[in-house]
PAPA-48132 format. One record per residue: chain; x, y, z of N, C-alpha, C in turn. Coordinates in nm, 3 decimals, m for minus. Layout:
N
['A',[X,Y,Z],[X,Y,Z],[X,Y,Z]];
...
END
This chain:
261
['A',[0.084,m0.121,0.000],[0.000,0.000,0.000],[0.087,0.125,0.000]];
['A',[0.083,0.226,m0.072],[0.122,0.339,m0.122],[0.036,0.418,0.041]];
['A',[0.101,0.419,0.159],[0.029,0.466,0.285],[0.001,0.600,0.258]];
['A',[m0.131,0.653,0.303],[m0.103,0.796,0.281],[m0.145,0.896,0.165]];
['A',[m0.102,0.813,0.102],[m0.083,0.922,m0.076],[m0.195,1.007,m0.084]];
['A',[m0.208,1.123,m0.110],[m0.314,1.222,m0.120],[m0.262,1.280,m0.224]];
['A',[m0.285,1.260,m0.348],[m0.249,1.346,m0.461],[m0.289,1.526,m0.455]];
['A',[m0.238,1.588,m0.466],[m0.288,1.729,m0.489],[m0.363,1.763,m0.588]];
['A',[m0.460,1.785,m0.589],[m0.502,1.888,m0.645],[m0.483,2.049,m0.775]];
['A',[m0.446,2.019,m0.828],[m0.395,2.135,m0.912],[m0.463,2.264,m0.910]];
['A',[m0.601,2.224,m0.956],[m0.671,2.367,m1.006],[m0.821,2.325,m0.921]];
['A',[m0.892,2.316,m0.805],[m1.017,2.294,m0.789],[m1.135,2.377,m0.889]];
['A',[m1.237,2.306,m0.925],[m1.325,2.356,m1.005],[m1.410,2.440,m0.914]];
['A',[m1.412,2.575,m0.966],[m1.508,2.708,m0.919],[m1.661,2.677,m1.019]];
['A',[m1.740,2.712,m0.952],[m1.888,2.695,m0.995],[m1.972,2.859,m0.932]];
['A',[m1.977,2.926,m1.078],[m2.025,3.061,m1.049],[m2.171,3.057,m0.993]];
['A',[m2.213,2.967,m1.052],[m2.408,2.919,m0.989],[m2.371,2.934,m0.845]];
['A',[m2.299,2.901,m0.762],[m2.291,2.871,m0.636],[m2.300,2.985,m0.572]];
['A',[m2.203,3.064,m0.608],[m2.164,3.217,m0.545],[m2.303,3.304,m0.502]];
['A',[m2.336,3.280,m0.369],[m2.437,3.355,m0.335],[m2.537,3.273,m0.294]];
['A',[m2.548,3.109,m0.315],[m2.636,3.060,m0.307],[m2.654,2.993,m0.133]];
['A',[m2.801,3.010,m0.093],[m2.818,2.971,0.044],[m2.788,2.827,0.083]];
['A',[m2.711,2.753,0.124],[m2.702,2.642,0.149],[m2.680,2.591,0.343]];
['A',[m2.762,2.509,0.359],[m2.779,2.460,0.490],[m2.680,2.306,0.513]];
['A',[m2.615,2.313,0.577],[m2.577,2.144,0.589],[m2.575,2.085,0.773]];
['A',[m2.618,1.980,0.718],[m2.636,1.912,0.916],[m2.482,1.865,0.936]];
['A',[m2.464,1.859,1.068],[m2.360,1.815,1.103],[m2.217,1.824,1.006]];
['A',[m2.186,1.977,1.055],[m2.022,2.036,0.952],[m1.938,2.087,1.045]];
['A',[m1.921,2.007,1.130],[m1.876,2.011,1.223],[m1.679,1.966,1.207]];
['A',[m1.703,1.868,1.178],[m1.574,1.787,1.154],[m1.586,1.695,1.042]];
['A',[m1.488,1.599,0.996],[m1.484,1.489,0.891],[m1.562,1.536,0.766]];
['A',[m1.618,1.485,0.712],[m1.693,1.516,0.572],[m1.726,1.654,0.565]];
['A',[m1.834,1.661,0.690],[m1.954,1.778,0.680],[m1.854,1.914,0.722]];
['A',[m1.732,1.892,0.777],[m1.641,2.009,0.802],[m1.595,2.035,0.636]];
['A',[m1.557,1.964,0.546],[m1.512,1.999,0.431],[m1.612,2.053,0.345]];
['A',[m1.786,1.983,0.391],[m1.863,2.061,0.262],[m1.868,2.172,0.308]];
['A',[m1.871,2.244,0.454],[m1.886,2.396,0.438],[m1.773,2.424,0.406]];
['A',[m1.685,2.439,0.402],[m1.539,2.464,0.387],[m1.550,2.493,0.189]];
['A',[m1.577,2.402,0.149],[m1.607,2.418,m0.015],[m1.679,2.503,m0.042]];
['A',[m1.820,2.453,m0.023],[m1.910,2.572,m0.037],[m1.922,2.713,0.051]];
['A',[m1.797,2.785,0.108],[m1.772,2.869,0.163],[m1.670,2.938,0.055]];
['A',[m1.553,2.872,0.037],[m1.488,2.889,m0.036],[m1.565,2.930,m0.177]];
['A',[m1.670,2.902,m0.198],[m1.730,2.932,m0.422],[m1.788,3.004,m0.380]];
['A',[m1.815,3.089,m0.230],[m1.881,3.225,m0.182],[m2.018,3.171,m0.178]];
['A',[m2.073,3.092,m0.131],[m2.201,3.064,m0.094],[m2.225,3.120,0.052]];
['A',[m2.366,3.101,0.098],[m2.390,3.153,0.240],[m2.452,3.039,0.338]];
['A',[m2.359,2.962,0.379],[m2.357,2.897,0.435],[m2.403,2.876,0.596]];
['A',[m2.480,2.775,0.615],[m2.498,2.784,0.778],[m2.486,2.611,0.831]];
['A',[m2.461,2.545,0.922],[m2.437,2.416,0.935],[m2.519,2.433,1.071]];
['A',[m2.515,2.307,1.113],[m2.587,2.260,1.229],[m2.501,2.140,1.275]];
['A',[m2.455,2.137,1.453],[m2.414,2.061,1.499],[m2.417,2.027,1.642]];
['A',[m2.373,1.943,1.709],[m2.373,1.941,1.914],[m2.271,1.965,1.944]];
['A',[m2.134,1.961,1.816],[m2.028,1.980,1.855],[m2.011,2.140,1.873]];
['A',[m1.976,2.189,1.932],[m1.961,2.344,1.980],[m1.802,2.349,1.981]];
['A',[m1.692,2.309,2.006],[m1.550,2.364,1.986],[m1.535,2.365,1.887]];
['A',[m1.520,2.236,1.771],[m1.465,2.247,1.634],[m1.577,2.343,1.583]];
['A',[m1.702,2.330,1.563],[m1.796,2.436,1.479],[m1.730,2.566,1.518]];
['A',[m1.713,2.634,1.639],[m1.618,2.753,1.629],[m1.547,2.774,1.603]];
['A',[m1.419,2.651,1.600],[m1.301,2.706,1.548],[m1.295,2.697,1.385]];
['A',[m1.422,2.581,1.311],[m1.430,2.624,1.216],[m1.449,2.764,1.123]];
['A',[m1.575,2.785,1.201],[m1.624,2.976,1.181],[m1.481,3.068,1.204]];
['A',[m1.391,3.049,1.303],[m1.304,3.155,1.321],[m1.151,3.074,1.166]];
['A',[m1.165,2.967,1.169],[m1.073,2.992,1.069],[m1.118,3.022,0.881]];
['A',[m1.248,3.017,0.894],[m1.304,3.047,0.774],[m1.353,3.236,0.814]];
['A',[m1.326,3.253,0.877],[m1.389,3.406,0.884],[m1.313,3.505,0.777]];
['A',[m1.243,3.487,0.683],[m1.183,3.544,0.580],[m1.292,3.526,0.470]];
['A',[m1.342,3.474,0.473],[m1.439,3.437,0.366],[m1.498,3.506,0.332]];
['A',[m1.585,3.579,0.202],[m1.658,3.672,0.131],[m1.810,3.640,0.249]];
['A',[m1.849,3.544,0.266],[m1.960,3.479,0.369],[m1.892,3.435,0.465]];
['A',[m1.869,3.481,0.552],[m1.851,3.318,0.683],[m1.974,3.265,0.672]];
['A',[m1.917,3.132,0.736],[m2.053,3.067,0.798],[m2.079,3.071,0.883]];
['A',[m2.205,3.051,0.954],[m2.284,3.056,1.045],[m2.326,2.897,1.112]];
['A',[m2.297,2.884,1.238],[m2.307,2.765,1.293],[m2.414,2.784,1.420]];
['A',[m2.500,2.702,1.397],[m2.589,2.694,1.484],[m2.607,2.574,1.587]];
['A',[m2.596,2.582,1.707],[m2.638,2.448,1.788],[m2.760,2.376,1.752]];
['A',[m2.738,2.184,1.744],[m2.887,2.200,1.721],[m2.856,2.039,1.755]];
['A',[m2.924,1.937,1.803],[m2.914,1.797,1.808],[m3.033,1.728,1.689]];
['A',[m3.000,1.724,1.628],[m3.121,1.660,1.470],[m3.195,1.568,1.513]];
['A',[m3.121,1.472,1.606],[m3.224,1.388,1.675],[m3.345,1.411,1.702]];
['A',[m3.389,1.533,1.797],[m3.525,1.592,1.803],[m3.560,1.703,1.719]];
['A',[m3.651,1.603,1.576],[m3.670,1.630,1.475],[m3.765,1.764,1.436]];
['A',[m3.823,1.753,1.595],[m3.903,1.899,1.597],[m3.847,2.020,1.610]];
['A',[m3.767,1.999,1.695],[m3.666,2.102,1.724],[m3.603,2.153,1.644]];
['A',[m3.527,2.055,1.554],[m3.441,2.041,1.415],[m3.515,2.145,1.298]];
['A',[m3.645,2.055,1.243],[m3.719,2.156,1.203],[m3.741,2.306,1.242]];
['A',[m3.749,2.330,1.335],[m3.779,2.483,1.433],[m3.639,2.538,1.362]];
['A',[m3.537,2.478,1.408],[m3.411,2.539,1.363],[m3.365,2.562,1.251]];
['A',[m3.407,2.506,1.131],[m3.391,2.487,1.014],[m3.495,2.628,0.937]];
['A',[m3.587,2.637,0.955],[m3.661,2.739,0.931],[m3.614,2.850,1.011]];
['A',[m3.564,2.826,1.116],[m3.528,2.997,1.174],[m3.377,3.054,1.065]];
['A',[m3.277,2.919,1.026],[m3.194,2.951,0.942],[m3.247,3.028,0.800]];
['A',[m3.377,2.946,0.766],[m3.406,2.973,0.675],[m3.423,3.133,0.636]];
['A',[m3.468,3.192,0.746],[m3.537,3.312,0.766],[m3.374,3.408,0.748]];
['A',[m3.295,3.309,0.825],[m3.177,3.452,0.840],[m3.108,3.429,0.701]];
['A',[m3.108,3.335,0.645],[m3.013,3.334,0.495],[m3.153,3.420,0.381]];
['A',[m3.264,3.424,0.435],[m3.339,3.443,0.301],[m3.400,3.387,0.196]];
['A',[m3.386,3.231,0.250],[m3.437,3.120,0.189],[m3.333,2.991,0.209]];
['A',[m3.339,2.910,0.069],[m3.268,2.776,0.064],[m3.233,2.777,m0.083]];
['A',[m3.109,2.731,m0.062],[m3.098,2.700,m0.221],[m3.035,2.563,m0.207]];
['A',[m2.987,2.510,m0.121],[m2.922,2.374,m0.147],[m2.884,2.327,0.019]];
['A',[m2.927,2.205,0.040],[m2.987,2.149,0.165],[m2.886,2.005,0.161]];
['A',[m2.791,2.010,0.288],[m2.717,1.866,0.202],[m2.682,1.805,0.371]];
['A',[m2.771,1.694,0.368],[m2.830,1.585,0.473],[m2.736,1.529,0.542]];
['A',[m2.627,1.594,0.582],[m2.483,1.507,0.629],[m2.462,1.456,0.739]];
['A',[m2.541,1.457,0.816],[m2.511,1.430,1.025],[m2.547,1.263,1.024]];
['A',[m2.480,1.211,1.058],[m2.496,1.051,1.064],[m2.403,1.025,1.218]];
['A',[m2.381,0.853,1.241],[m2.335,0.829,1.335],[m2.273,0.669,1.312]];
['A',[m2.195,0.623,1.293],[m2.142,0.494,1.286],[m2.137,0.414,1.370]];
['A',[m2.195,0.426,1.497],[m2.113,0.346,1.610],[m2.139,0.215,1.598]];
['A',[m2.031,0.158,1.610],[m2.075,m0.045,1.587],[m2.170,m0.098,1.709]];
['A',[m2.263,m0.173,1.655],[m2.296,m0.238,1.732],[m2.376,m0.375,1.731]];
['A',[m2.391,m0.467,1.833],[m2.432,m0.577,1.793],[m2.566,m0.579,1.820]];
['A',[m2.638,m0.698,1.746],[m2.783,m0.709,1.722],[m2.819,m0.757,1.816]];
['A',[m2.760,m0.808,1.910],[m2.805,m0.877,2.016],[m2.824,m0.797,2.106]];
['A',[m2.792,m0.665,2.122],[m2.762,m0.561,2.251],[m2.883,m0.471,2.171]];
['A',[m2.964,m0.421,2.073],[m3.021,m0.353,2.020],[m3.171,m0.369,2.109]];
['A',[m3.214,m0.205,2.143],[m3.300,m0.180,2.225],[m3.434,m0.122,2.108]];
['A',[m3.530,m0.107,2.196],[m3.631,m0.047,2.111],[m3.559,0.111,2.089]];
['A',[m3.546,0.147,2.217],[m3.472,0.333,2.238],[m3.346,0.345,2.145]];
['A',[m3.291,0.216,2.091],[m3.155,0.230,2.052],[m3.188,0.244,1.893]];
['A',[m3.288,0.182,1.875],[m3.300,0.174,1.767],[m3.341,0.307,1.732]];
['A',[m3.458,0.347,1.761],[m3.570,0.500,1.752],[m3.397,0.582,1.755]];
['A',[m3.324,0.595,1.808],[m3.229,0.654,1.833],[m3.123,0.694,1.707]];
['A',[m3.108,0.555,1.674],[m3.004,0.488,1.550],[m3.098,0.565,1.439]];
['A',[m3.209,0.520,1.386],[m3.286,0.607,1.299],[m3.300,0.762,1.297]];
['A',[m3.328,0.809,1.410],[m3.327,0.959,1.420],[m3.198,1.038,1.364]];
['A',[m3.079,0.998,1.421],[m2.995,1.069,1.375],[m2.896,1.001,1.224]];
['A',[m2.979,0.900,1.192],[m2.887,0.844,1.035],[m2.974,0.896,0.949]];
['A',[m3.180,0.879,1.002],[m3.247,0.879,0.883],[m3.331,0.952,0.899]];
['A',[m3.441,0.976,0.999],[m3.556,1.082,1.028],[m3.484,1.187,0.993]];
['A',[m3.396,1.286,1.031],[m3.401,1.436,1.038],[m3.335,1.424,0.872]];
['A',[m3.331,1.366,0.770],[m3.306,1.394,0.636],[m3.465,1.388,0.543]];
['A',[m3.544,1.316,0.609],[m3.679,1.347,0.556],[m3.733,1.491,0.625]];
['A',[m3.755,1.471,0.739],[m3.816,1.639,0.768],[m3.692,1.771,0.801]];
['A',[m3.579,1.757,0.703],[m3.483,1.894,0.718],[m3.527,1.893,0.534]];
['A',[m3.551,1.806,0.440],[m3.591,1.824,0.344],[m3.762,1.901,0.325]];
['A',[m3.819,1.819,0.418],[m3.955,1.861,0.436],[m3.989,2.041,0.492]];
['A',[m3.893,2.048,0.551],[m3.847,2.202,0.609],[m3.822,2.278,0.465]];
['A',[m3.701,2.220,0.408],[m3.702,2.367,0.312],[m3.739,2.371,0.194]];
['A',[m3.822,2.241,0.175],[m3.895,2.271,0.029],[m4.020,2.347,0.009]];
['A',[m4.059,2.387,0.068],[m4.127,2.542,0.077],[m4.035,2.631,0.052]];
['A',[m3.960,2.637,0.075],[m3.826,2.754,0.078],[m3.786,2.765,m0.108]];
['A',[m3.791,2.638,m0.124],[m3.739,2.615,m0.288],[m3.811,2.612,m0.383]];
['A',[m3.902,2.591,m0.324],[m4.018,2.606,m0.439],[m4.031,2.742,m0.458]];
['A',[m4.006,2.807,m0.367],[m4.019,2.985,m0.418],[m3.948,3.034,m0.481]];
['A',[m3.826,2.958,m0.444],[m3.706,3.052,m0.554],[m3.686,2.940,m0.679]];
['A',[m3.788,2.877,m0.702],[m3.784,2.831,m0.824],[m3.743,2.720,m0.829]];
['A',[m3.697,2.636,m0.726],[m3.625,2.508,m0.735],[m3.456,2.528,m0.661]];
['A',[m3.431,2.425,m0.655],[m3.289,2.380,m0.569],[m3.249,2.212,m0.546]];
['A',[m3.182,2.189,m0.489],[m3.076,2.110,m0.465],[m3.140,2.016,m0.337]];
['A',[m3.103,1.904,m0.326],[m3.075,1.829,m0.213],[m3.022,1.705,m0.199]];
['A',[m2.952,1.719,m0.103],[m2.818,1.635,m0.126],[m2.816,1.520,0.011]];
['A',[m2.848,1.394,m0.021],[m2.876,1.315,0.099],[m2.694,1.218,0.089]];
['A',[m2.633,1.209,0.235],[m2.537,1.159,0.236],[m2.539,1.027,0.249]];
['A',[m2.541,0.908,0.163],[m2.581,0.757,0.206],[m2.401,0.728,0.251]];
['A',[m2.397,0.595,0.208],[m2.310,0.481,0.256],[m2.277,0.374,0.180]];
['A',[m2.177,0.344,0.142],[m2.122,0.205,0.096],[m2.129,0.087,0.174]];
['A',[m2.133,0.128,0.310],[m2.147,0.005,0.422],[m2.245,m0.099,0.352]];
['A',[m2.365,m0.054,0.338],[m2.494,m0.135,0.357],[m2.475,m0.236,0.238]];
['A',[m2.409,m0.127,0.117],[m2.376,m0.271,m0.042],[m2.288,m0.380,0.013]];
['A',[m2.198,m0.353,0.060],[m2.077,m0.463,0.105],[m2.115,m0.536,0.245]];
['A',[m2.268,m0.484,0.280],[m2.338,m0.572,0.408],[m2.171,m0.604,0.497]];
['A',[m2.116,m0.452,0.579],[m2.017,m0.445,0.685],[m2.122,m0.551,0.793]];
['A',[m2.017,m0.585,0.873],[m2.059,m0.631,1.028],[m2.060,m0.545,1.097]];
['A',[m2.139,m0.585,1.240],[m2.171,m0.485,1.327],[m2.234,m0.312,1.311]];
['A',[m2.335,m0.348,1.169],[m2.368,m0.216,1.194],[m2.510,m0.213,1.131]];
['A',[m2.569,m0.267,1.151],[m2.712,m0.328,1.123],[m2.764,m0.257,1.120]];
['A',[m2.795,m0.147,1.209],[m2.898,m0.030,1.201],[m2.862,0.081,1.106]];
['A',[m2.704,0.124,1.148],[m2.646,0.231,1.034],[m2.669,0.199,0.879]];
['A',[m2.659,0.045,0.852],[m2.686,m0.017,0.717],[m2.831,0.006,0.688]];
['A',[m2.935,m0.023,0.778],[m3.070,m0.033,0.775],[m3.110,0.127,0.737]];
['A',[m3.059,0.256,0.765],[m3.119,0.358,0.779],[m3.026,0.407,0.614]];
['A',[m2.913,0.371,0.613],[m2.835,0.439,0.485],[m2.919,0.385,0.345]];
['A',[m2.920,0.247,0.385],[m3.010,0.175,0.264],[m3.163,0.228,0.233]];
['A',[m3.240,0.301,0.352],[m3.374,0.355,0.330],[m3.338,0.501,0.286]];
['A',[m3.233,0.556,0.285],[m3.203,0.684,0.212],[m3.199,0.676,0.050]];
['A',[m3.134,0.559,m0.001],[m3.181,0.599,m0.138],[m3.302,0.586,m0.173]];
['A',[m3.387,0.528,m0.101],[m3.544,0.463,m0.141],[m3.579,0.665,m0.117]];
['A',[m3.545,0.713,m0.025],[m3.612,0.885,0.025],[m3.571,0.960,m0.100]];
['A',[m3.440,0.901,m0.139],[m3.375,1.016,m0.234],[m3.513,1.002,m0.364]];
['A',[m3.486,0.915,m0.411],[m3.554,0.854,m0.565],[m3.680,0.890,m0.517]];
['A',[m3.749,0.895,m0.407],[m3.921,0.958,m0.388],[m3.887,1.105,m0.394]];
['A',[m3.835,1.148,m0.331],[m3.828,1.277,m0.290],[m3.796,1.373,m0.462]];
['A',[m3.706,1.294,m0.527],[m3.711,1.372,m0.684],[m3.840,1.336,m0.748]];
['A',[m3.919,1.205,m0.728],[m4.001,1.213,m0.779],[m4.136,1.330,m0.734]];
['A',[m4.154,1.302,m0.615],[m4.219,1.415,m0.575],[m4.219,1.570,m0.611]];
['A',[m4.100,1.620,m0.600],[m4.073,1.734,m0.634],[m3.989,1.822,m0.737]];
['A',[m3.949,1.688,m0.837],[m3.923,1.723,m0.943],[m3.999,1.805,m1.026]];
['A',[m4.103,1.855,m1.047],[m4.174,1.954,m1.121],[m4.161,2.063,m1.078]];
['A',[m4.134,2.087,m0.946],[m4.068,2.204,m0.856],[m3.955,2.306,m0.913]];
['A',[m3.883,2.230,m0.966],[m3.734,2.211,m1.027],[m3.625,2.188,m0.909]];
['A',[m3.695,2.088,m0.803],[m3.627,1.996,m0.693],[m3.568,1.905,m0.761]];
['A',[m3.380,1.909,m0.711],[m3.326,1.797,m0.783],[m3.270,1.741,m0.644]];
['A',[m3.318,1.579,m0.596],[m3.241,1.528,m0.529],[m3.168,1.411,m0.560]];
['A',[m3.034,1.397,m0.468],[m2.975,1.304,m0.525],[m2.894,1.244,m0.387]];
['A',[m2.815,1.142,m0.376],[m2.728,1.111,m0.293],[m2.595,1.047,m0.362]];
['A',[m2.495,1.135,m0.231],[m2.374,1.064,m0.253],[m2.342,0.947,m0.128]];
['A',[m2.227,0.866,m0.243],[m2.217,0.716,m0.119],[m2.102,0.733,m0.131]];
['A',[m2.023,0.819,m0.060],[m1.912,0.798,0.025],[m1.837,0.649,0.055]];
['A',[m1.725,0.625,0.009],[m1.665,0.509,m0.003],[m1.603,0.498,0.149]];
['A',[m1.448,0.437,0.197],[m1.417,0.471,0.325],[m1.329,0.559,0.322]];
['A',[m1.363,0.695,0.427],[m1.312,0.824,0.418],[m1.233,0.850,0.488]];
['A',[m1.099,0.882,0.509],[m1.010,0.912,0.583],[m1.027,1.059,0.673]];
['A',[m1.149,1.014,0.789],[m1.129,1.081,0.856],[m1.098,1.087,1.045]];
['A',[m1.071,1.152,1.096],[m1.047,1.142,1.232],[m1.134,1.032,1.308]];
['A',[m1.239,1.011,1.305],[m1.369,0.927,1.346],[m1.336,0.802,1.263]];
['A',[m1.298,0.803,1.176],[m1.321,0.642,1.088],[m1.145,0.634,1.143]];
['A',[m1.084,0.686,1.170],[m0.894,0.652,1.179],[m0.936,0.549,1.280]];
['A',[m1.036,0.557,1.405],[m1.016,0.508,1.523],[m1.100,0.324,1.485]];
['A',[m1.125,0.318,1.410],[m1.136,0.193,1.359],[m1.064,0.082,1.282]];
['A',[m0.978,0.178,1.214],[m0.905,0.072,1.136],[m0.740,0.111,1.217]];
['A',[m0.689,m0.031,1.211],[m0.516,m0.039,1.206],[m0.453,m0.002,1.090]];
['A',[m0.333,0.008,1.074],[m0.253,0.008,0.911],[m0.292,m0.064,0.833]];
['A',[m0.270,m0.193,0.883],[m0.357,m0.333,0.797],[m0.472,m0.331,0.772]];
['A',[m0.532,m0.270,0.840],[m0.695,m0.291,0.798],[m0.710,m0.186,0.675]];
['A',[m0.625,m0.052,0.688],[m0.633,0.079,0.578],[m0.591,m0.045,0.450]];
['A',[m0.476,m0.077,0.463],[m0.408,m0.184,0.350],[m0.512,m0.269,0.342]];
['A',[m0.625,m0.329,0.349],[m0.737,m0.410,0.303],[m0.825,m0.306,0.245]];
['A',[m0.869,m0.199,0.319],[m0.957,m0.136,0.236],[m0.880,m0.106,0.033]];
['A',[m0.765,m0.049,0.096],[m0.751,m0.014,m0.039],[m0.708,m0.149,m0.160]];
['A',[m0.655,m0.216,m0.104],[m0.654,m0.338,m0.189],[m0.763,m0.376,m0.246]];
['A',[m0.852,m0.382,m0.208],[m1.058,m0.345,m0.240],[m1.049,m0.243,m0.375]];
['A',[m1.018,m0.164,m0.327],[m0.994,m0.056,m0.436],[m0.978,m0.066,m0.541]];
['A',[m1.020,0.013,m0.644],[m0.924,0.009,m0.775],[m0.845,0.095,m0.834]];
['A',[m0.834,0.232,m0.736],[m0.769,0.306,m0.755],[m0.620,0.311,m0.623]];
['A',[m0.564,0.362,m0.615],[m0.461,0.375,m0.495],[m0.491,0.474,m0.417]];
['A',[m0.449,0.474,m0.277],[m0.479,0.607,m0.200],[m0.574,0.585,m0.144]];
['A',[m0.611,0.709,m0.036],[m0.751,0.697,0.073],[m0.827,0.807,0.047]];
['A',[m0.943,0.783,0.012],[m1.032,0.867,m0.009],[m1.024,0.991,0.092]];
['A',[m1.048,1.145,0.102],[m1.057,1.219,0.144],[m1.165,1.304,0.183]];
['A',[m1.221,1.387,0.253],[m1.354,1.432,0.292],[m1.368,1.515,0.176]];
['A',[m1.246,1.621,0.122],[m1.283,1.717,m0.016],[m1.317,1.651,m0.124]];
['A',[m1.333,1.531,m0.147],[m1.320,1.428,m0.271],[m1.496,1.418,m0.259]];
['A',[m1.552,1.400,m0.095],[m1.723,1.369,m0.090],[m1.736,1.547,m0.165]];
['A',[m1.685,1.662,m0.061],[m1.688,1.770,m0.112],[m1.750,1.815,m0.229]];
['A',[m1.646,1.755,m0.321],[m1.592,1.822,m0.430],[m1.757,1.773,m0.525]];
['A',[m1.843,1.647,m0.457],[m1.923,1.578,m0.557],[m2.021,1.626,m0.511]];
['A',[m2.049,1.742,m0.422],[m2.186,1.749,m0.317],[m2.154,1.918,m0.379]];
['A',[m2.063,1.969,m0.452],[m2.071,2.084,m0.514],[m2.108,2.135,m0.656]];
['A',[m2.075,1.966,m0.725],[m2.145,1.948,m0.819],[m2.257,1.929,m0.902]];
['A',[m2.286,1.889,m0.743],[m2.489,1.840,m0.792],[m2.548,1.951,m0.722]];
['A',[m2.489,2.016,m0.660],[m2.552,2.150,m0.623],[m2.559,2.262,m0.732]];
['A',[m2.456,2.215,m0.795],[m2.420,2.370,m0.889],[m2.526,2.359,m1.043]];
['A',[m2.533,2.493,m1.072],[m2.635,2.457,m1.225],[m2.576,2.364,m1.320]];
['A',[m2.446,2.320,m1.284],[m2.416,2.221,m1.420],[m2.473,2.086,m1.430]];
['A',[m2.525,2.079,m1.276],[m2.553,1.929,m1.310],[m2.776,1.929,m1.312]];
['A',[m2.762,2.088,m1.363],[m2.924,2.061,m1.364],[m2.968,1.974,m1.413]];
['A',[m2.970,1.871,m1.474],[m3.063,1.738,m1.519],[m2.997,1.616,m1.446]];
['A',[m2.952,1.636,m1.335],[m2.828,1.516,m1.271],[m2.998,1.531,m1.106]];
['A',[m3.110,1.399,m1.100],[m3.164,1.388,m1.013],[m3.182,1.237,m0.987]];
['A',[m3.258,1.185,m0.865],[m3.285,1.042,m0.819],[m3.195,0.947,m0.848]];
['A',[m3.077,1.003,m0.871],[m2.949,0.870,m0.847],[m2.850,0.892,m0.740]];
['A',[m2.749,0.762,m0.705],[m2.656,0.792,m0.632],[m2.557,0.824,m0.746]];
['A',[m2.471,0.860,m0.635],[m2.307,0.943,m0.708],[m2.206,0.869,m0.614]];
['A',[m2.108,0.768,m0.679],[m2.046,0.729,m0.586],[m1.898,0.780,m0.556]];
['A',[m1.869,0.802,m0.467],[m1.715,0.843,m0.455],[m1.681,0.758,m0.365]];
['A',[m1.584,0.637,m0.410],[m1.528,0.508,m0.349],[m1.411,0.451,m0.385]];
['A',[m1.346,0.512,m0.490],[m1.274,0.474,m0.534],[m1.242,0.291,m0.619]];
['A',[m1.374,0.298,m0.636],[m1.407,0.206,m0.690],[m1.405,0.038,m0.585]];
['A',[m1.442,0.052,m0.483],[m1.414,m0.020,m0.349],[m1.503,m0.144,m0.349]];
['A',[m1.476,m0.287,m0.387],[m1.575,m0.410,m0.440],[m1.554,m0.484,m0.323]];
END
């Protein structure tokens, strides 16, 4: 295994559609959802995230505060979906609407089927899968006014390669594409485009504490490319289906996995 390798980047692709546009994301706190605001901050969008984490969300805001927009970070636990909602519309109000809504707050924790509670479960669902149906349900009122927008549900590769120990995380990622493919159908006449990306395995702080060296060296041997996927790589594909280029790009996944069998 080539440990490590993160190719650079040369020229990142700028997307002028973006510049200005309202975008909400759950949990951008750290790992993935820290890089999509970070992107879509960077193409001058007006960004606001939602998280429980309170240190990194600040020190995010203070090291992006150069930005044409900072972002705006709001406390919020998605779990209580009412609440979530409440919060999501009060964002709504301070950006001026919605233009692109991208479903990122999830939770991996392993666990076995044998230890699974009724509460654990209601639990496991709330924060992988409920608050991506009603944070969508929140701002499509919002989009329908300005004519249509974006939404971007974050699934999983876990559930295709049926991982161990994660039955519920698999159970809730796998009912996200069934939400995605309704949800364009529904509101595709809107000019609602939804879609999901499936994140392959991502090299981030939270996933490091699972694997050994050897285990990184199995994932990528899986692979068909070399190297470890990166959070700007989910980024880079959650800016694309946001942006006007991919206006006829709805109800499919987008995989970034590096081709991982």
């Amino acid at each position: 295994m080539a440990e490590g390798i993160i190719k650079p980047i040369a020229q990142e692709a700028v997307y002028p559609s973006l510049s200005g546009k309202r975008v909400i994301i759950s949990g951008g706190a750290t790992g993935i959802g820290e890089a999509i605001v970070e992107a879509f901050v960077r193409q001058g969008a007006a960004v606001a995230f939602v998280d429980i984490q309170d240190k990194p969300s600040k020190a995010l805001v203070a090291r992006l505060a150069d930005a044409t927009i900072p972002p705006l970070f709001i406390h919020c636990d998605i779990r209580n979906c009412a609440n979530y909602s409440a919060k999501v519309l009060d964002i709504v109000d301070q950006l001026g609407g919605c233009d692109v809504l991208i479903n990122n707050a999830a939770n991996d924790d392993r666990h076995k089927v044998e230890e699974v509670t009724t509460a654990y479960w209601d639990e496991r669902m709330a924060v992988n899968l409920k608050h991506q149906f009603f944070g969508a349900k929140t701002v499509i009122p919002a989009m329908k006014a300005a004519g249509g927008g974006s939404i971007i549900n974050l699934g999983s590769i876990s559930w295709h390669l049926g991982l161990a120990d994660l039955t519920l995380y698999q159970t809730a990622k796998a009912a996200i594409e069934g939400l995605t493919r309704s949800l364009a159908r529904e509101f595709g006449r809107d000019g609602i485009r939804v879609n999901a990306i499936i994140p392959g395995n991502v090299q981030t702080p939270r996933q490091m504490q699972w694997y050994t060296p050897e285990g990184e060296a199995e994932i990528v041997a899986q692979q068909c490319l070399e190297g470890r996927i990166q959070p700007r790589d989910i980024a880079a594909m959650a800016l694309f289906l946001a942006s006007d280029d991919a206006r006829f790009c709805t109800a499919h996944n987008y995989w970034v996995d590096a081709g991982w069998r």
